[in-house]
NUROGU-829976 format. One line per field, with one value per residue (C-alpha): residue number from 1; residue in one letter; x, y negated, z. Coordinates in pm, whole numbers, plus 32768, in hexadecimal, padded with zeros to 4 digits. Each point is the difference from the previous one (the first is absolute). Example, Ala and Ser with C-alpha at 12.3 -4.5 7.8 and 13.67 -1.06 7.14 Angstrom:
nr: [1, 2]
rest: [A, S]
px: [84CE, 8089]
py: [81C2, 7EA8]
pz: [830C, 7FBE]
END
This chain:
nr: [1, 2, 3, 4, 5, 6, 7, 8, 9, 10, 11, 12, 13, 14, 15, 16, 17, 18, 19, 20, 21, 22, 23, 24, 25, 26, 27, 28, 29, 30, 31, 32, 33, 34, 35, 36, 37, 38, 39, 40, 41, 42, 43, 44, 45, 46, 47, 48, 49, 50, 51, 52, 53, 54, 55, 56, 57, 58, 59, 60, 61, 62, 63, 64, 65, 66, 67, 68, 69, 70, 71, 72, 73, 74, 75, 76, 77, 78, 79, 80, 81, 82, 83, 84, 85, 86, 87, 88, 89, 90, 91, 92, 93, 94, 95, 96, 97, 98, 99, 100, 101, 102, 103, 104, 105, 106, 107, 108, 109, 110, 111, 112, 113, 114, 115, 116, 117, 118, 119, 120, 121, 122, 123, 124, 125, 126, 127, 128, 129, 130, 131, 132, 133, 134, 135, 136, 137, 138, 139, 140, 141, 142, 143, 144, 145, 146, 147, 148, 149, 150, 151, 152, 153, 154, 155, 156, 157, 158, 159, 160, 161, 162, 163, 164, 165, 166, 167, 168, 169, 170, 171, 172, 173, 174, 175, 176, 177, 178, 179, 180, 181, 182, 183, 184, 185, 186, 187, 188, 189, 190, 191, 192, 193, 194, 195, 196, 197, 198, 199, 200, 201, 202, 203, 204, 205, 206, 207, 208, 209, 210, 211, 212, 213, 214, 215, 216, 217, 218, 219, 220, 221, 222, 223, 224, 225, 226, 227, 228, 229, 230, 231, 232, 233, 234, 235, 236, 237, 238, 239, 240, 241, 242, 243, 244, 245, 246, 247, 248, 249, 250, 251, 252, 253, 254, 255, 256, 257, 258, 259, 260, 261, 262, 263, 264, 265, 266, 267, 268, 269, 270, 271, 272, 273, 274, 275, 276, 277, 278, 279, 280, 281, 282, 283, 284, 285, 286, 287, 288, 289, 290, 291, 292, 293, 294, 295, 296, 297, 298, 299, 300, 301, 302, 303, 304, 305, 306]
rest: [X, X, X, X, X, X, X, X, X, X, X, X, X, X, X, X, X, X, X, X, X, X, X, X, X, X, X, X, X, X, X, X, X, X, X, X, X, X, X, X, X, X, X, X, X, X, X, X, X, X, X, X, X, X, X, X, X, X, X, X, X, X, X, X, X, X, X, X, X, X, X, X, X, X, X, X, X, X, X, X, X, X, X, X, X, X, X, X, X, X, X, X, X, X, X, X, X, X, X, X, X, X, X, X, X, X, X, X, X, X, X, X, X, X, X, X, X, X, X, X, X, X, X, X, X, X, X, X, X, X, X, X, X, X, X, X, X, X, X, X, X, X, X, X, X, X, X, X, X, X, X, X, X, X, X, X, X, X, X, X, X, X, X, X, X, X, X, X, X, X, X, X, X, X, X, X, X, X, X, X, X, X, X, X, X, X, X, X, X, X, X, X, X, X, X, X, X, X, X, X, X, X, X, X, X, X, X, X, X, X, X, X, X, X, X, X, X, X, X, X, X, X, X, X, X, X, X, X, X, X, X, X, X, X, X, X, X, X, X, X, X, X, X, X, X, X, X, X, X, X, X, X, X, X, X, X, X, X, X, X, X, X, X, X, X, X, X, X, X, X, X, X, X, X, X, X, X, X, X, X, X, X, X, X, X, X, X, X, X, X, X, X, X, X, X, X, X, X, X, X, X, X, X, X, X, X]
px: [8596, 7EA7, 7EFC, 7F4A, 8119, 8061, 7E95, 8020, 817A, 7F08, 7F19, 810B, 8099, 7E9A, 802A, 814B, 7F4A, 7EF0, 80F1, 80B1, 7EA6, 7FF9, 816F, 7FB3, 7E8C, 80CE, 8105, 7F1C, 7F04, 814A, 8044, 7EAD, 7F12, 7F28, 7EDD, 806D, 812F, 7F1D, 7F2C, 813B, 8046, 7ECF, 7FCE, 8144, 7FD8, 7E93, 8095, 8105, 7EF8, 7F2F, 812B, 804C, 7E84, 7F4D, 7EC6, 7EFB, 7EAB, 7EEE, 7F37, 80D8, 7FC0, 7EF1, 7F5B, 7FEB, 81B1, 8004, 7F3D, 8084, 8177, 801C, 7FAF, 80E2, 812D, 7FF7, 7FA4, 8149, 80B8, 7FCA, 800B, 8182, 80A2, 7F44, 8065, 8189, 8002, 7F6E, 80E1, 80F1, 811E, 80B7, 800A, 7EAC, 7F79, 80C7, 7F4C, 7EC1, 8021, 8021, 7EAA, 7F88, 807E, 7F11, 7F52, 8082, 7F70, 7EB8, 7FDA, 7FED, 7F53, 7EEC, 8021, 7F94, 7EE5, 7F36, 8082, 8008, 8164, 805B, 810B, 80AD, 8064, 8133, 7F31, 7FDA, 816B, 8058, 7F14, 8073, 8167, 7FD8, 7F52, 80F4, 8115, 7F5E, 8009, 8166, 8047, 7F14, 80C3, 815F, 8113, 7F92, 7F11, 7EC8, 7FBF, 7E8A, 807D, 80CB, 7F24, 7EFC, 80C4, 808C, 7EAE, 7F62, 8133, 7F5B, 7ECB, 7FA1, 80DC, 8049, 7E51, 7FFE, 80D1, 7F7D, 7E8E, 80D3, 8046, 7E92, 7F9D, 80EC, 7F92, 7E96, 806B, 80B8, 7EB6, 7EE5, 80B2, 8064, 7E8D, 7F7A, 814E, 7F8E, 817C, 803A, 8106, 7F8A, 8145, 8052, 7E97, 8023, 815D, 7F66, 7EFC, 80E3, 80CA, 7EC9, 7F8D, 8133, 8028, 7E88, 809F, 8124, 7F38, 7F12, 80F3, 808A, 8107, 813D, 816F, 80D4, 8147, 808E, 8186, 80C0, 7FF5, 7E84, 7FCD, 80B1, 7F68, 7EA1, 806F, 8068, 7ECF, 7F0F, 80D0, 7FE5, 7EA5, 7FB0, 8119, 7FAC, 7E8F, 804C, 810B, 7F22, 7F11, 80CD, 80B8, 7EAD, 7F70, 8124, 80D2, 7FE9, 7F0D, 8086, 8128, 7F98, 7F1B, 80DF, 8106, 7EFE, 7FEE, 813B, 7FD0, 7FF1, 8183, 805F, 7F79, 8081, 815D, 7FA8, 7F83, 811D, 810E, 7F35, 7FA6, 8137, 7F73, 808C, 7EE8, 802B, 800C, 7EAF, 7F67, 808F, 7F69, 7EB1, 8037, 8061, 7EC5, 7F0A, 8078, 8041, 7E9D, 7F80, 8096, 7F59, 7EB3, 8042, 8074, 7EAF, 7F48, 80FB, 8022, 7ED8, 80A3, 815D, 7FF8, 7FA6, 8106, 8122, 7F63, 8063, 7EBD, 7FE9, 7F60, 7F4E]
py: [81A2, 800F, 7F21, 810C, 8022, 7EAA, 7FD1, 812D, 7F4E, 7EDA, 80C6, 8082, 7E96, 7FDC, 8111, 7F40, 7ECD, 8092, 80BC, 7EA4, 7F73, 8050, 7F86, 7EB8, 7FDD, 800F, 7F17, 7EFF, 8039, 7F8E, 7EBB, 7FB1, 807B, 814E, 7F44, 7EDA, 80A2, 8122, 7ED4, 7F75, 8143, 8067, 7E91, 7FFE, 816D, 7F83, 7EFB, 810E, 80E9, 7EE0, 7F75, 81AA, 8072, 7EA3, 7F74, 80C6, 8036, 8067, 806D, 8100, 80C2, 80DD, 7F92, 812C, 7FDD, 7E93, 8066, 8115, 7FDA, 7E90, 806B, 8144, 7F81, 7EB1, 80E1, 80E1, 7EE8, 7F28, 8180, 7FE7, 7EDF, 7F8A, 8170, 7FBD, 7EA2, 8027, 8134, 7FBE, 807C, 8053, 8169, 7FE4, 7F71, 810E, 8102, 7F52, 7FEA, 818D, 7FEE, 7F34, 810A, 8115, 7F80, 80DD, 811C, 7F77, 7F74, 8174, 8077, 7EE7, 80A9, 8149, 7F9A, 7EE3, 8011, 8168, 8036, 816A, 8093, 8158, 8054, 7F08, 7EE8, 8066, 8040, 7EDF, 7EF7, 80B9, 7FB5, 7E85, 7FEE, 80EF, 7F0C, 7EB5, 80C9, 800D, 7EA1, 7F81, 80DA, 7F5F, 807E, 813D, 8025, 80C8, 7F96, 7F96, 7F47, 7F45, 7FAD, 7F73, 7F2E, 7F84, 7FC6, 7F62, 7F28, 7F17, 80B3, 7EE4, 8036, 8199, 7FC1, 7F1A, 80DD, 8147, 7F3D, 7F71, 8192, 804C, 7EDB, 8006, 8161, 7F9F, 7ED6, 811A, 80E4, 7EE5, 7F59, 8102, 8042, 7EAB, 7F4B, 8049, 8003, 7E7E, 7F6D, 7ED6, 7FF8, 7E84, 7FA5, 80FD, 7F48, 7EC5, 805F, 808B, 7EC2, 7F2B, 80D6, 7FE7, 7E50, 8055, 80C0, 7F1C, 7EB5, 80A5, 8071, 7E8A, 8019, 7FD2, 7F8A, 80E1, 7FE0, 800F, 8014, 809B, 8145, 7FFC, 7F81, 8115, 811E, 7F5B, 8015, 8138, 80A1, 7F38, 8094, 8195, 7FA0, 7F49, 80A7, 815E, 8005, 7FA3, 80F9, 8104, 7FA6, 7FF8, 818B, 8067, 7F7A, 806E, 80DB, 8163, 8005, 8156, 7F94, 7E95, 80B6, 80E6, 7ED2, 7F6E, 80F8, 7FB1, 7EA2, 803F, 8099, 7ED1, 7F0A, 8073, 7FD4, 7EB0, 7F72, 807F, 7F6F, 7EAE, 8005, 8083, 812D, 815A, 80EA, 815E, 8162, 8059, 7EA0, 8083, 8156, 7F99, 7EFB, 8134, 80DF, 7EB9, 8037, 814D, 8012, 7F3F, 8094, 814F, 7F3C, 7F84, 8188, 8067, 7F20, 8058, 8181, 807F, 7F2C, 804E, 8129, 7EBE, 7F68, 8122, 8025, 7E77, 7F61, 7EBA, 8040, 7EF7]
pz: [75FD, 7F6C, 808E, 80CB, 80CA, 8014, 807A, 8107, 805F, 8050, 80BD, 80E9, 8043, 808E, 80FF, 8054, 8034, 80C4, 80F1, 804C, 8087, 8178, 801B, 7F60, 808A, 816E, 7F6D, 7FC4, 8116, 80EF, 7F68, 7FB4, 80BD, 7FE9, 7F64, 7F5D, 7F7B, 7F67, 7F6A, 7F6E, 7F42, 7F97, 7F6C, 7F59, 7F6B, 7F7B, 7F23, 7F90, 7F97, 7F52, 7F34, 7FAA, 7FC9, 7F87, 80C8, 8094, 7F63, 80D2, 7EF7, 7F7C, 8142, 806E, 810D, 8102, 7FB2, 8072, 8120, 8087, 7F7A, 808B, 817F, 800E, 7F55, 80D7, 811B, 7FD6, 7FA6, 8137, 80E8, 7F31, 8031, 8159, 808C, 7F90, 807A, 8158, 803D, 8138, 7F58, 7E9A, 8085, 805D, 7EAB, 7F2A, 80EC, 7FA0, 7E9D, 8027, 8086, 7EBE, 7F47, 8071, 7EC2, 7EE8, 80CC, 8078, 7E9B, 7F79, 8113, 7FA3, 7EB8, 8052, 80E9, 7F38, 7E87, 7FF3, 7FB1, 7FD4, 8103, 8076, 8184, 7FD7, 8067, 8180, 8049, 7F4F, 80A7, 8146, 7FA3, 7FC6, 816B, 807D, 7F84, 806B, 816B, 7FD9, 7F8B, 8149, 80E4, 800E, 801A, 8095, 7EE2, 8026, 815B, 803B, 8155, 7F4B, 7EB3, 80E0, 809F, 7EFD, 7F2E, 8158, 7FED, 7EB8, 7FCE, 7F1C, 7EE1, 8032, 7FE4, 7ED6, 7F48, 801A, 7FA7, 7EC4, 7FBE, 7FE1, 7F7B, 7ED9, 7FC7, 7FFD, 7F00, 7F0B, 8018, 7FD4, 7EE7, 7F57, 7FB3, 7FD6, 7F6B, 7E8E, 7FA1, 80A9, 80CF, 80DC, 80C7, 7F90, 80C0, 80E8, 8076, 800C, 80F7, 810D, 7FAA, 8051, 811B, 80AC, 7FFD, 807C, 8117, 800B, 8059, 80EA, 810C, 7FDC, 7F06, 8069, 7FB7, 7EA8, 805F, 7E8E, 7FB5, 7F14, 8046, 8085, 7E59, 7FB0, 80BF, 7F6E, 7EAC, 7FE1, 80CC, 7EF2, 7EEF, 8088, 8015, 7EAF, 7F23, 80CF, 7F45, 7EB3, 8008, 804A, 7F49, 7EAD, 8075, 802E, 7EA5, 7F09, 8119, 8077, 80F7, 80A9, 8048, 808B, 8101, 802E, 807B, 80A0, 8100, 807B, 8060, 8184, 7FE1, 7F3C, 80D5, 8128, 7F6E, 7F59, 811D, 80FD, 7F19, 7FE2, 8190, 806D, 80D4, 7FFC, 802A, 808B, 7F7A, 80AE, 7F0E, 7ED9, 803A, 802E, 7EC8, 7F23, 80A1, 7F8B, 7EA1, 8008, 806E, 7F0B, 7EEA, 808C, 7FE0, 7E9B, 7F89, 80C5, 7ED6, 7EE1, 8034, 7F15, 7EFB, 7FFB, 7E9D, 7F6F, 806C, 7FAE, 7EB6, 7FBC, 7FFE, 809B, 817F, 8044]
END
């Protein structure tokens, strides 16, 4: 195996890792806490990231970057794993982590409107698709039923809330910093200021008691390590990997973590859930072909598509 696909084998393990999160978020978010155990694993997946990527420099980043990167990714972060943890139920946080993952498709859409990405007629039925499967998720087991879907959302607005703002404002993070990034990654600082903002958040509504044990350690490890390991996995397919077929795999994330997460939480899920999973990828996908269409020759001919 040459190193290019050893790299893009790397990559994928990445879109393992990242399909594992809203399982393990929940996981620890019942043992310790929604906020203090999401301070816990963002603190823990800091130091992994410092002992994988070395210390942070400030001054190798541009400043508008710092700026503007530092509140949307804490932003999305805290909308993530405050959204999971104050869920009233495992089958309620898988169905909001489905929410979260509107992103893929606002992302592009964000795409098209402010960076002036280039895209055919796919783009509308696919963005209708991913709504028209979130509908379906929401509606229970009857699936699209609006009746139901409201009740439902007006059951926890909070977190169905936080994490369709975490879908927009991860999509706004992809489009701002893809112009103003100059080619850096401040995820290492980036994790260390939702880590700091959440103890913030942690002390002000009084603390309270962690109830660690064995398996409350364990849930917290392994939720640090899909974080931590998750980005430097990507981040070394995307350097020496195939990029196409990374985002490609990437697409299917909401699929994957529904499975992950009902294996770790122990909750079946019905037909009508994976139906509307499938339409939020499936929808998705549409969105990324919508971007990709005018360059596909290129592709068939063997050049590399970026």
């Amino acid at each position: 195996m040459n190193n290019a696909n050893k790299a893009t084998l790397i990559g994928l393990v990445a879109v393992l890792l990242w399909s594992s999160i809203v399982g393990l978020i929940r996981g620890v978010s019942q043992h310790l806490g929604p906020t203090g155990g999401a301070a816990m694993m963002y603190s823990l997946a800091s130091v992994l990231l410092l002992l994988s990527f070395g210390r942070v420099r400030l001054g190798d980043f541009p400043r508008r970057y710092l700026a503007w990167g530092s509140l949307l990714f804490v932003a999305y972060e805290l909308c993530l794993a405050l959204s999971i943890g104050h869920a009233g139920s495992a089958r309620q946080a898988i169905e909001v982590g489905m929410v979260n993952y509107l992103w893929p498709t606002f992302t592009i859409v964000a795409a098209i409107l402010f960076n002036r990405q280039r895209a055919n007629f796919l783009i509308v039925p696919g963005f209708l698709l991913s709504i028209a499967g979130i509908c379906r998720v929401l509606g229970g087991e009857q699936g699209f039923d609006v009746a139901g879907m409201l009740v439902n959302v007006r059951d926890n607005p909070l977190s169905y809330g936080l994490a369709f703002a975490g879908a927009l404002i991860w999509a706004a993070y992809c489009t701002v910093t893809a112009r103003i990034a100059g080619g850096k990654n401040g995820v290492t600082l980036f994790f260390i200021l939702v880590s700091l903002t959440l103890w913030t958040k942690y002390l002000l509504e009084g603390g309270g008691r962690m109830h660690f044990s064995g398996e409350a350690i364990a849930w917290l490890v392994l939720a640090a390590g899909a974080m931590g390991f998750g980005y430097g996995a990507w981040n070394v397919g995307i350097l020496h990997g195939n990029v196409t077929i990374l985002a490609g795999a990437s697409y299917f994330i909401p699929v994957l973590s529904a499975a992950l997460s009902s294996l770790m939480l122990r909750t079946p899920l019905s037909w009508a859930f994976w139906q509307g999973a499938a339409m939020v990828c499936g929808g998705a996908i549409l969105c990324w072909l919508a971007t990709r269409a005018r360059r596909l020759p290129r592709a068939a001919s063997g050049a590399p598509a970026p």
